[in-house]
C-alpha positions as a Markdown table, in Angstrom:
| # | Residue | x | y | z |
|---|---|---|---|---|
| 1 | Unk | 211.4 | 33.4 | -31.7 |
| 2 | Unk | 208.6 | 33.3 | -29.0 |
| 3 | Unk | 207.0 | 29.7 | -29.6 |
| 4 | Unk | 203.8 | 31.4 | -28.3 |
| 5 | Unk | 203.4 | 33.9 | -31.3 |
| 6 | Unk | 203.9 | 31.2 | -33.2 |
| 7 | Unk | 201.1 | 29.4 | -32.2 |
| 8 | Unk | 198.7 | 32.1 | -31.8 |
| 9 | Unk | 199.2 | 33.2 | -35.6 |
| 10 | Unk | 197.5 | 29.7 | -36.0 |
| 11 | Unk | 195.1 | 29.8 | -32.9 |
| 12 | Unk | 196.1 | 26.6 | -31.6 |
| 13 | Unk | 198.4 | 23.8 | -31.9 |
| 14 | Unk | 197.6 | 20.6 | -33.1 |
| 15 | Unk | 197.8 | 17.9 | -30.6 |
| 16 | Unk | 201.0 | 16.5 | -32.3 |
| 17 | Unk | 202.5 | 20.0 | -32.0 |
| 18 | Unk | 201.5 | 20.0 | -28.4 |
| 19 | Unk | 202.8 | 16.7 | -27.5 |
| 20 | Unk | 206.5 | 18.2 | -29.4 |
| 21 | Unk | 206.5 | 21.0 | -26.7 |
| 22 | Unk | 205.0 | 19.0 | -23.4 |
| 23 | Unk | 208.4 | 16.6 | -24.6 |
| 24 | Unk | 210.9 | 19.5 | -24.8 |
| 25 | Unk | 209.7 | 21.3 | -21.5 |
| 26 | Unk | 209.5 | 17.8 | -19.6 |
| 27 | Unk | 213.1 | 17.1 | -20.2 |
| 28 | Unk | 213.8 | 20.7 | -19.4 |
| 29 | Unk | 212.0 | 20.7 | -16.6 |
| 30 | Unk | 213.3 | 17.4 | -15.3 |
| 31 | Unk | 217.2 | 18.6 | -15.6 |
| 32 | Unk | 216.2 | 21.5 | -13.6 |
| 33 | Unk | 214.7 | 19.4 | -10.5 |
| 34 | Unk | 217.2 | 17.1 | -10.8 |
| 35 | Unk | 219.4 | 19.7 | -9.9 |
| 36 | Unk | 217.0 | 20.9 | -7.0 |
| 37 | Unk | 215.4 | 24.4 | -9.4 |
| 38 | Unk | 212.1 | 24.9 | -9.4 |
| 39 | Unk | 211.1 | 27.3 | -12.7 |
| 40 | Unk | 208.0 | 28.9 | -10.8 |
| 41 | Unk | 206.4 | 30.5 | -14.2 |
| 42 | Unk | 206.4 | 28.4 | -16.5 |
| 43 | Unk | 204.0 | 29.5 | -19.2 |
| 44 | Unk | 203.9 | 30.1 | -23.2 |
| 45 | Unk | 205.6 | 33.5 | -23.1 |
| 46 | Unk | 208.9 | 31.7 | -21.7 |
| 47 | Unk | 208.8 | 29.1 | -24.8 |
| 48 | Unk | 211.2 | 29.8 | -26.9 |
| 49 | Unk | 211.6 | 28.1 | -30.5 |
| 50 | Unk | 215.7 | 27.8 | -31.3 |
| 51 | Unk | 216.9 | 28.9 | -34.9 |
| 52 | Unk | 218.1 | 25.0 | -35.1 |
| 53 | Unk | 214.7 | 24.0 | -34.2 |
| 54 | Unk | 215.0 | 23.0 | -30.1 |
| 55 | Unk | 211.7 | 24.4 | -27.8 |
| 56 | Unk | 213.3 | 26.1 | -25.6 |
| 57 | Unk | 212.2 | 26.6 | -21.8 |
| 58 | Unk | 213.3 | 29.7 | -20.3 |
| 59 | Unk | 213.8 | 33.0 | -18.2 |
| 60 | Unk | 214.5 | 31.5 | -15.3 |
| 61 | Unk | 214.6 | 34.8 | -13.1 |
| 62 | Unk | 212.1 | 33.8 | -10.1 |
| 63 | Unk | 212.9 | 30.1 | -10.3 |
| 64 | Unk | 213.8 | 28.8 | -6.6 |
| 65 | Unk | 215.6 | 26.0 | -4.7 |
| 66 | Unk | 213.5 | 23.7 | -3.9 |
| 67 | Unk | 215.6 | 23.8 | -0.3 |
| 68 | Unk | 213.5 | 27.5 | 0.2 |
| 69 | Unk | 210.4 | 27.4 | 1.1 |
| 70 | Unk | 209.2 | 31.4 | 0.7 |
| 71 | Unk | 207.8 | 32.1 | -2.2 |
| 72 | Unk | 209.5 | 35.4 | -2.7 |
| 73 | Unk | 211.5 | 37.3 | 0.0 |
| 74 | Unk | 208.5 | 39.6 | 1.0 |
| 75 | Unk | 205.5 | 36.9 | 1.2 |
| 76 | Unk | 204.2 | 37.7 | -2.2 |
| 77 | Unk | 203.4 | 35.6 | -5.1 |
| 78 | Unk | 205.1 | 36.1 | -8.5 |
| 79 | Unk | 204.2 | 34.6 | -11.5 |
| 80 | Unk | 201.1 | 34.8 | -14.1 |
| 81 | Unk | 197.9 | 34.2 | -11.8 |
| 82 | Unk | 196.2 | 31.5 | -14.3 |
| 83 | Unk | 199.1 | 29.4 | -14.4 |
| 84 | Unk | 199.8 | 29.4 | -10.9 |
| 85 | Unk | 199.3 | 25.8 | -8.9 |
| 86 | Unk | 196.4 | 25.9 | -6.3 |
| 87 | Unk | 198.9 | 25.1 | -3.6 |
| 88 | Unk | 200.8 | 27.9 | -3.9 |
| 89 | Unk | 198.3 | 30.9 | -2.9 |
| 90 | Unk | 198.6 | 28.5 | 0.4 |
| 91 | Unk | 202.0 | 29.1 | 1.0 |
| 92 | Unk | 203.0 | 25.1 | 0.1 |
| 93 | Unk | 206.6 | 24.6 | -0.2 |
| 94 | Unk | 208.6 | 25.4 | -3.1 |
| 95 | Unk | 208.3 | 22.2 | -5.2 |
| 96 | Unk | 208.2 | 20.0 | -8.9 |
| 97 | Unk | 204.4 | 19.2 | -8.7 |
| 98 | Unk | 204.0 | 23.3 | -9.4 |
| 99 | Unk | 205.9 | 23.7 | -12.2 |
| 100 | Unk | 204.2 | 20.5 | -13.8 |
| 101 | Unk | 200.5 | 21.7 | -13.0 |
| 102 | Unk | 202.0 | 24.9 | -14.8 |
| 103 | Unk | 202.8 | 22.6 | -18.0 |
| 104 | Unk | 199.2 | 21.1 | -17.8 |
| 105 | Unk | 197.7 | 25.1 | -18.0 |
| 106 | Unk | 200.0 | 25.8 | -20.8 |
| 107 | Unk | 199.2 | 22.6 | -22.9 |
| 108 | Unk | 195.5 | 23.5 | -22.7 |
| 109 | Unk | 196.4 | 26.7 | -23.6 |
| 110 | Unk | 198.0 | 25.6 | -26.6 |
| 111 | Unk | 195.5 | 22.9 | -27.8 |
| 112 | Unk | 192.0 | 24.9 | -26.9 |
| 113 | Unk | 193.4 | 28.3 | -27.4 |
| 114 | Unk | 192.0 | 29.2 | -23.7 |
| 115 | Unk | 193.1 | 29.2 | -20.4 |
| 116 | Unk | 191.2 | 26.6 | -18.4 |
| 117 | Unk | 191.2 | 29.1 | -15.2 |
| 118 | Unk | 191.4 | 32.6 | -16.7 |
| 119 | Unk | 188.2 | 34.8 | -15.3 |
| 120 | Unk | 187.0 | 38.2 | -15.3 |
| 121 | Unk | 189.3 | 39.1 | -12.3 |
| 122 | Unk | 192.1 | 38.0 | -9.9 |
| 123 | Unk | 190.0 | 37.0 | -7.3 |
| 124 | Unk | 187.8 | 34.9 | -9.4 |
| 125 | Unk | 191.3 | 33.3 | -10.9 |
| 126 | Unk | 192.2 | 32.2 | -8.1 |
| 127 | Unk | 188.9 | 30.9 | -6.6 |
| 128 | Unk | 188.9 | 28.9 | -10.1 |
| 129 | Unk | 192.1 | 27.4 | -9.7 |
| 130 | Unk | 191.6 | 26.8 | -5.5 |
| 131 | Unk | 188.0 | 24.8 | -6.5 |
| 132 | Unk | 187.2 | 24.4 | -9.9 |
| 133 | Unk | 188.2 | 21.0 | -12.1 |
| 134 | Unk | 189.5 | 22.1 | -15.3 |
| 135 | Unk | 186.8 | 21.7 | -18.0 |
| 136 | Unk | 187.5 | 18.5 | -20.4 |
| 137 | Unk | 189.7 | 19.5 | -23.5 |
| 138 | Unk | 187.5 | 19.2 | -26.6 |
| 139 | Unk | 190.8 | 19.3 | -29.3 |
| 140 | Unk | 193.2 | 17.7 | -27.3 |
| 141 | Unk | 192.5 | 14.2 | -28.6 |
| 142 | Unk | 195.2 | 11.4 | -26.8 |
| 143 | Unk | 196.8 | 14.0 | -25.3 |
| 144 | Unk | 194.1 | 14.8 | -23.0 |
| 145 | Unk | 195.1 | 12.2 | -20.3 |
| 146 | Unk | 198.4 | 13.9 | -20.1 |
| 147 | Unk | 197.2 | 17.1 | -19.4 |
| 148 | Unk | 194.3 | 16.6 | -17.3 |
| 149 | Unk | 196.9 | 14.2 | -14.8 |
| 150 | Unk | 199.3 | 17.2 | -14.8 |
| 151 | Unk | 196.1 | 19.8 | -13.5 |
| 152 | Unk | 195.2 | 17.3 | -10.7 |
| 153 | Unk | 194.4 | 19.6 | -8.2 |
| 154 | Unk | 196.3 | 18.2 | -5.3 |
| 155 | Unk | 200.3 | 17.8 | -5.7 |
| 156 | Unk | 200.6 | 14.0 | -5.0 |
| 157 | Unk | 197.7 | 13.2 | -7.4 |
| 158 | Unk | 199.6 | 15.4 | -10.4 |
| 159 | Unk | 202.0 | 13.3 | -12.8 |
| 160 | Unk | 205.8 | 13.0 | -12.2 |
| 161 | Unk | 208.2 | 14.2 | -15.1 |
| 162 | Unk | 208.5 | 9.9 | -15.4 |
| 163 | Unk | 204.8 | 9.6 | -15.8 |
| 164 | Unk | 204.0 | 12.2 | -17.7 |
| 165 | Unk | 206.6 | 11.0 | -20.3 |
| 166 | Unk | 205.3 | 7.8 | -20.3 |
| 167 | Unk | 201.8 | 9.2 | -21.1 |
| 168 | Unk | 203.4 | 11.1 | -23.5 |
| 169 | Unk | 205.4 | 8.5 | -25.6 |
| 170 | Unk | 202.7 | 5.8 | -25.5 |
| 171 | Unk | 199.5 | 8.3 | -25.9 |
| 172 | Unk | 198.0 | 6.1 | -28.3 |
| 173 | Unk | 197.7 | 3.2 | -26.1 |
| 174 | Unk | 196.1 | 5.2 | -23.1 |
| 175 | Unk | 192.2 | 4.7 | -24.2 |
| 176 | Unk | 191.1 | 1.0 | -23.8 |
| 177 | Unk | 190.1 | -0.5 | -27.2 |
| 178 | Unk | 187.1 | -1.8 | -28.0 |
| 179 | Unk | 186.7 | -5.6 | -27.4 |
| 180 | Unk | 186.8 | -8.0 | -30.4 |
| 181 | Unk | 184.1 | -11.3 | -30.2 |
| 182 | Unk | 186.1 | -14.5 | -30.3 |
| 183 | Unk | 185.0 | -17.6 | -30.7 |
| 184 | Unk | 185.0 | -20.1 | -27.6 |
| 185 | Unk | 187.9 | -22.6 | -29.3 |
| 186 | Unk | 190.0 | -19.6 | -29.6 |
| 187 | Unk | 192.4 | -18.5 | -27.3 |
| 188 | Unk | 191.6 | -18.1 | -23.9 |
| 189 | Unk | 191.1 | -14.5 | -22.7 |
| 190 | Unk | 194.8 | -12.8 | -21.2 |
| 191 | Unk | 194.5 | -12.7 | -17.3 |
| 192 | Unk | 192.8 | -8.9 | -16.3 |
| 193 | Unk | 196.4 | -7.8 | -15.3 |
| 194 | Unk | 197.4 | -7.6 | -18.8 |
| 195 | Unk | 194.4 | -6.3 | -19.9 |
| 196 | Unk | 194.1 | -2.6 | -21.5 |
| 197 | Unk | 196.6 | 0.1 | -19.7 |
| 198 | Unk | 193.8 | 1.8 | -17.4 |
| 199 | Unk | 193.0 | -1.8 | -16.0 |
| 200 | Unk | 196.2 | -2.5 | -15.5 |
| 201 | Unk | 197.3 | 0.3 | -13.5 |
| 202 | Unk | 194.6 | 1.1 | -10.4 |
| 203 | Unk | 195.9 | 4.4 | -10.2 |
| 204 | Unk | 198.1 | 4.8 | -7.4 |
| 205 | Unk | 201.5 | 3.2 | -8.6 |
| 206 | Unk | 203.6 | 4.8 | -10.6 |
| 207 | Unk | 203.0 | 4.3 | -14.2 |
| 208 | Unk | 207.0 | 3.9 | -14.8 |
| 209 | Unk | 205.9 | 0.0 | -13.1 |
| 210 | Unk | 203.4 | -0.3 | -16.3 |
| 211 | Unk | 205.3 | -0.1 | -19.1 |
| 212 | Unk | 205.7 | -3.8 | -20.1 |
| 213 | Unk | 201.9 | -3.5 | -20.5 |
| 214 | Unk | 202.3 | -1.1 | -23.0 |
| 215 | Unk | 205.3 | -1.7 | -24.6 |
């Protein structure tokens, strides 16, 4: 069963639902770099939903190697234009950070029931995706810091496969809570390195370094 039908009977998917399927295609798509494939189109219509109840990524028939560095063997550009990573168009080697900035478009897709870069026409599509930020996800709830770091726009600002999971598994611990007053006799206040998890993490090192703050 296409998981996309599926979802569109509804409209959306509930952020719950969507953090189910960015977990399935994560894993999926971390096997396949492991083993040096790149998926180059990954959007809803290849997410499949198993009999046994598995999400499924698949049709694999333009992934590459991440060794070649065409995009196909005449120049051109296949995949569906709104989920394509703005380095691509380019001509930016085959590599990981595409297929994940794919998984961000298809997440929005499945929690706002749009595409974040979708216009009136190719061009405009791809000027969207070349210079426009996404727009904030208004139904995404604590999944929106997982999607919005997969569209960074440029490749070495976009989440890893680790990061993203990390994001993924401990979403509820990604928004700093609100401060409680203390007393002064109480205890003192814990150092600013073990502080809420965006305080703890200045952005630049991998959050895979991070999770004793969270655990």
């Amino acid at each position: 069963m296409n998981y996309w039908r599926r979802a569109l009977a509804k409209g959306r998917l509930s952020p719950d639902e969507a953090a189910e399927v960015a977990e399935a295609l994560l894993k999926a798509l971390d096997a396949a770099h492991q083993a040096g494939i790149v998926h180059r189109d990954v959007k809803p219509a290849n997410i499949m939903l198993a009999a046994d109840g598995r999400i499924l990524l698949t049709d694999f028939g333009i992934a590459s190697h991440q060794a070649d560095t065409r995009l196909t063997t005449d120049g051109a550009v296949i995949c569906t234009l709104e989920y394509l990573a703005p380095e691509r168009p380019g001509g930016a080697a085959v590599a990981a950070a595409s297929d994940l900035f794919s998984l961000g478009v298809t997440l929005f897709r499945a929690v706002e029931g749009t595409s974040p870069f979708l216009r009136d026409s190719q061009a405009a599509t791809l000027a969207a995706l070349a210079v426009e930020e996404p727009p904030p996800p208004e139904h995404a709830g604590q999944l929106t810091p997982l999607i919005l770091g997969l569209l960074a726009m440029y490749p070495d600002a976009r989440l890893s496969v680790t990061d993203a999971l990390v994001l993924r598994r401990h979403r509820h611990l990604t928004a700093a809570a609100s401060p409680q007053p203390q007393p002064a006799a109480m205890t003192p206040q814990p150092p600013e390195s073990d502080g809420p998890f965006e305080a703890a993490r200045p952005g630049q090192e991998p959050l895979k370094d991070y999770t004793r703050t969270i655990s």
